[in-house]
Each structure stands twice: as structure tokens, then as C-alpha cells.
Phi, psi and omega in degrees: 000125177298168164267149169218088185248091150333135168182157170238168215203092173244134185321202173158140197223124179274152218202152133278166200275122183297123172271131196247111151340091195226102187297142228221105185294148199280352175283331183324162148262160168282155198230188185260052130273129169271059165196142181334143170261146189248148160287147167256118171242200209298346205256335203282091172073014159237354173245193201273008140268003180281327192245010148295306182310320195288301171309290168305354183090214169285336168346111166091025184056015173257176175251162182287126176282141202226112166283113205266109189238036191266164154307130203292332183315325177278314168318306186303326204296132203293330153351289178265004150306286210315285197293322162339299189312272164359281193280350154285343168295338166306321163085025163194063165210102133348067176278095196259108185266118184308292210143139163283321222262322183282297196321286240257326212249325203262189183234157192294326180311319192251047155292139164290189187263158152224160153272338190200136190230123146257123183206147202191163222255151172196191214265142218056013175297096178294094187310296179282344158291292166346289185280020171250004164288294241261011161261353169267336178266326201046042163298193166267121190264034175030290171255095185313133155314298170314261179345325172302342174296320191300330235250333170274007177222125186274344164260017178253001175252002174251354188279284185310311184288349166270348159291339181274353172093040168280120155311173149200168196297151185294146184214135164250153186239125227215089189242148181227160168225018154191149183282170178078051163261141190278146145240108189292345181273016193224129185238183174191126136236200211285346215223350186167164205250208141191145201219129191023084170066295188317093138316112153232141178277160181267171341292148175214188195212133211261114170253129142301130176307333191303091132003302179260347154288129182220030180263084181252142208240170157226138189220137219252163206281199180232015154271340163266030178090007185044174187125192180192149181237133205244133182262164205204165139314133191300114163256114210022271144261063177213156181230000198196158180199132178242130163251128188275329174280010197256120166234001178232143216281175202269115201234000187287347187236209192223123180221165183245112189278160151193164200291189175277147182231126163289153173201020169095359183098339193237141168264136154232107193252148196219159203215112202264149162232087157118169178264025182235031194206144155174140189224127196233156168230135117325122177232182170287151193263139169290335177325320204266306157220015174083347181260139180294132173267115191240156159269195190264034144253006173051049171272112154353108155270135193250145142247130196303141188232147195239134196283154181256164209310326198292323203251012150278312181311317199269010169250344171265005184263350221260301166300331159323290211288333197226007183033044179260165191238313172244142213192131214241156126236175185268168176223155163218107171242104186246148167251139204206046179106313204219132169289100167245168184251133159257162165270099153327283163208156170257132202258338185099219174305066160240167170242176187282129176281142155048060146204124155347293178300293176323285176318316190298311213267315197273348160308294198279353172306317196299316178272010175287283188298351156285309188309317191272349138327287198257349166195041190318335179305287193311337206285141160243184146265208203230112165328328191188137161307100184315346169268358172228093133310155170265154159277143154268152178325140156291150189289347167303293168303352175258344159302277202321310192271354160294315158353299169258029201016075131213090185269155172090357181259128173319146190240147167257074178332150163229162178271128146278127183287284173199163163268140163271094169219166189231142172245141148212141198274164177247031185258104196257129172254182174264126153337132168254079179278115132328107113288120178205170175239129189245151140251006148306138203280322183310304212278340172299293160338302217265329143336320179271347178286325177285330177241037145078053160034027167270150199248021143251325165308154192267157202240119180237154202213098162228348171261162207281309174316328186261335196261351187281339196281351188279275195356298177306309190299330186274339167291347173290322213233003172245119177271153209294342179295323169312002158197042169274000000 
């Protein structure tokens, strides 16, 4: 059987990080961006030429201010340098980082001014103070606040993705209120649970409703040996752990059961700028043994992966549904008879780590929307991006290109994307193939289940769900003594 793997080869050009001038409330601390801070002062956005500026923009030659209101840990992070770095480069962007010191400690009144606020909740993050800046200021929000709430509980993002037609894995929710609390609608035996009537059989997978919990467990039949495996945040290389003696599920709390979706060994996460942008990546599923595969800068290694029209869908109804813009979630894409994709979970704000391309695409997504917010008049495209220079040659590249006479001419770096190739081994055996004529009715059925009930048509049976039901029907029609 051939291979087939899609990729592309797009320029890309790596830089150093430009220094930008990014007004700073004066209360801040300094963080690890590596590029100067402006004092904010009393006058810069807080008295009524400050709230001229906001209101009006770009008006008048001033530029618009984009209020950075995260934790400085998320500020620092090489992402969100990187697309900062960008969209101040564009030359109609303010950039203003409130401060861990502003956020937790000031009162929302002395908050600097913005025209557009990015802000999102991580852990120690005042949610709610945030969202009474922004009904007191009424910037353009990138990520609606409210809607972050939903985000801390997993069975209210699953509540919500099904008003929206988001597929998800079938799921029951199992709330307690103190642990070891008895329920009557919750049975457990050895092979499987049951919750208000719904049976799952194991394996199936044990979720905290907490959001910010991510100690998820799966737990396996006892003809495969029973145990349980528990995922976790990546702790140096490992991502999983299995214990073969654990077989009964986790009672101190509130959990979300939901079945197992096989998916191949692979996680796919995808990452939205907008509900008209989304960028997936692949990774190894912690399913499979727990160890991180990394490259050699020791980094996850990911591979970009390209989505079908159907799961483009499901990644804009997912920004919508929770009006976050930029937004990161999980996928499962498994077969079960028919191939489909689930939403797993939803993460709010994330970005994609160490791609270019990536970085490039969510600066200009990002100044589309402040601009078509806030001076919808100025926007243009850009002829060219600003940030990408060519660099001189490196003394390595410059071996090279005497070599090849052209020394002195500027390199352009390129992203590997993706390889294209077709594969097929060339080593050939004879089929060894069974032709017979059945007239058992089991075998008519399972035939008519499969090829969409034409009654000429042909049938392939290749996934473990399609080959157990041949399985079954033959052990039904054969008796086990005849081949004992």
C-alpha cells in the first residue's frame, strides 16, 4: 500500500527581534522583554487629552493603543514577543504592558487607556477586575471576558459546544460535594460504570470538571489487563504513567466520564486568529507511552496538519461559540465505521510555539481587526511586511556562497512546511485470497451495513470495529468445535 504526505515549502525569514519602544504603566515591573519600556505618565491616556487619543485612534497622526492586560509570565512568552514585536512594526500600534503590579495591586480607575485590549485569564489572574476595566473603559476586546468563565469548567465547554452543533465525545457528569460522597444514580463495576442509566464500558476516560486540573485518567477492560493510565502535564520527558493495580475510578471529586475515542497514536491541536484562520498541528498522543518526543532544541515536536472542510468548520464555530478570537483546542480524530472529528477541550488564548509563518499570519490577522475596530479608513495591505529584511550572509553561508559565486548576495532562510512524497515498497508476495459464495443471512446483513445497504455493491471491512462485527457473525456460524 502507497503513502501519500502533502507539504509545502513557504520563504520565511528569521530576524532579530526589533527594539520597540512600549509604553509601560509606571507602576510596572520590569519583565524579560527584551525591548525598552516608556514611562506612562499622568498625562499619556489618563486625563482628557489621553481619552481623546482613545476615542479617536489613528486620528489626527496619533496611533492606536493596544492594551497588553496578561500576567508579565504571558507577556515574556517567545510568541507573544514575537507577534508584539510585528504589529509594532507595522509603525500604528501603541503597545502598552499593564504590569502584574497594575493588574493585582492598582484600582481599575488609574488602569492606563487603550483603544484594544488584550486580556485573558492564566493562573492568578483577576478575571473580574479585568472585566470591570472593560466596561468602564470600553475597549475592543480581542477575547470577550465573560465567555472565559465557561472555560474553567469542562462540563459547561461541552454544554456550550453542542448548542452550537461542536461535535463531542458521548460524556456524563458526575458532581460531588464532598469527597467519597454516595450517589445513587452512579454504579461502578469491574468493566464499566453507569451514570443516571448511560453505561461506559472501559475503557473510557476520567476528566476533572476544574478546568485548570489536568490530571485525566483512562481506565482499561480487565481482558486487556485492566490498570489505568494517568496524563498529566508534560514533566520533563514524560507525559503518562501506568498503574496496573488502579482499577477503580477517583471518588474524591467531580468528573466528567466520557467514552475513549481511538485516534491512531496522534493529538491534534489547532489554533484560531479569528473565526476565518486556524492552524493545527500534530503531535504523539500521551496515550501511547508517555514519553515526549522532542527535537534537538527540545522542543514537542509537532507537524502541521491540514484540516477538512468539516473541522475548518468546527474550528470557527468553536471561536464564535466562546468569542474568543484567538483560541486554542484539542481535536480527536478517530474512526468508528466512519471518520469523524471531536472537540475535546477548549484551552481560551493560545499560540502556536517556534513557527514563523505562524507568527506573520496572526500580527496581520490581529492589525486587520484593530484597524477595521478603530480607523477601518487607514487599512491597507501592506506591500510587504516590515519585518522581514534579508540578513547577511552568516560565515557559514558565506563559505557556501563563495563556493558558489555569490558572495555578498543577501539569504533569504526558507520554512520547511511540509514533504510531498509518494511511497510504495517494492518488494511483491502472491495474495493469499478465500473466494466462496455465502448465503447466511448474518453475513448478508453485515455486508448491507457497510456498503450503504445496495445490494450489489461492495464491501471493505478494514477498521477494528468492522473486522470485530465479521468476527463476531463468524463465531456465531461457525461452531468453536470445527476449528479447535
Amino acid at each position: 500500500m502507497g503513502c501519500v504526505h502533502f507539504s509545502f515549502l513557504l520563504p520565511s525569514v528569521k530576524h532579530k527581534a526589533p527594539q520597540i519602544p512600549v509604553l509601560r504603566s509606571k507602576n510596572a515591573q520590569e519583565t524579560n522583554i527584551p525591548f525598552p519600556a516608556v514611562t506612562f505618565g499622568p498625562t499619556d491616556g489618563r486625563g482628557p487629552e489621553g481619552m481623546d487619543r482613545r476615542n479617536h485612534g489613528a486620528h489626527g497622526g496619533g496611533k492606536i493603543r493596544i492594551g497588553v492586560c496578561v500576567m508579565e509570565k504571558k507577556v515574556s512568552c517567545s510568541p507573544m514577543e514575537q507577534i508584539l514585536e510585528r504589529l509594532h512594526a507595522f509603525g500604528e500600534f501603541e503597545i502598552i504592558i499593564f504590569g502584574d503590579k497594575v493588574i493585582l495591586e492598582d484600582p481599575i480607575e488609574s488602569w492606563p487607556l487603550c483603544d484594544c485590549l488584550i486580556a485573558f485569564y492564566s493562573a492568578g489572574y483577576p478575571l473580574e477586575k479585568a472585566e470591570k476595566y472593560a466596561v468602564l473603559r470600553r475597549p475592543f476586546l480581542v477575547n470577550e471576558l465573560d465567555p472565559q468563565y465557561l472555560l474553567h469548567d469542562r462540563s459547561k465547554v461541552y454544554e456550550h459546544l453542542k448548542l452550537f452543533g461542536v461535535p463531542v465525545p458521548t460524556y456524563a457528569v458526575v458532581r460531588r460535594e464532598h469527597p467519597n460522597q454516595e450517589l445513587n444514580y452512579f454504579i461502578e463495576q469491574d468493566d464499566f460504570i453507569e451514570i443516571h442509566g448511560k453505561r461506559f464500558c472501559k475503557p473510557f476516560v476520567e476528566k476533572p470538571i476544574d478546568g485548570d486540573d489536568h490530571n485525566i485518567m483512562i481506565y482499561y477492560p480487565s481482558y486487556a489487563g485492566g490498570g489505568m493510565k494517568e496524563l498529566f502535564r508534560k514533566v520533563g520527558n514524560r507525559s503518562s504513567e501506568f498503574y496496573p493495580e488502579v482499577r477503580k475510578v477517583r471518588r474524591d471529586g467531580s468528573y466528567i466520564y466520557e467514552e475513549f475515542m481511538p485516534t491512531g497514536g496522534t493529538d491534534v491541536k489547532v489554533y484560531t486568529i479569528g473565526p476565518g484562520y486556524a492552524h493545527a498541528e500534530a503531535r504523539k498522543s500521551p496515550v501511547v507511552d508517555g514519553v515526549v518526543m522532542r527535537n534537538s532544541d527540545g522542543k514537542e515536536v509537532r507537524y502541521p496538519v491540514l484540516l477538512t472542510p468539516t473541522e475548518k468548520q468546527i474550528a470557527r464555530n468553536v471561536c464564535q461559540a466562546f468569542r474568543q478570537a484567538v483560541c486554542g483546542f484539542d481535536l480527536l480524530r478517530c474512526d468508528l465505521g466512519e471518520a469523524r472529528s471531536y472537540v475535546c477541550d477548549v484551552n481560551g488564548w493560545s499560540f502556536v510555539k517556534s513557527s514563523y509563518k505562524y507568527y506573520d499570519d496572526a500580527a496581520c490577522i490581529l492589525r486587520k481587526m484593530f484597524l477595521d475596530e478603530k480607523a477601518p479608513h487607514i487599512y491597507t495591505i501592506p506591500a510587504h511586511l516590515p519585518w522581514r529584511i534579508s540578513e547577511p550572509a552568516q560565515p557559514s553561508d558565506a563559505v557556501r556562497n563563495r563556493e558558489q559565486g555569490t558572495v555578498g548576495i543577501p539569504t533569504q532562510s526558507e520554512e520547511l512546511r511540509c514533504v510531498i512524497a509518494v511511497i510504495r515498497h517494492g518488494d511483491r508476495t502472491p495474495k493469499q485470497k478465500v473466494k466462496l459464495k455465502i448465503t447466511q443471512e448474518k453475513l448478508l446483513k453485515l455486508m448491507l451495513k457497510y456498503n450503504g445497504g445496495k445490494a450489489h455493491a461492495e464491501a471493505k471491512l478494514k477498521s477494528a470495529l468492522q473486522l470485530q462485527d465479521l468476527l463476531d457473525a463468524t463465531r456465531i456460524l461457525v461452531p468453536r468445535a470445527r476449528y479447535l
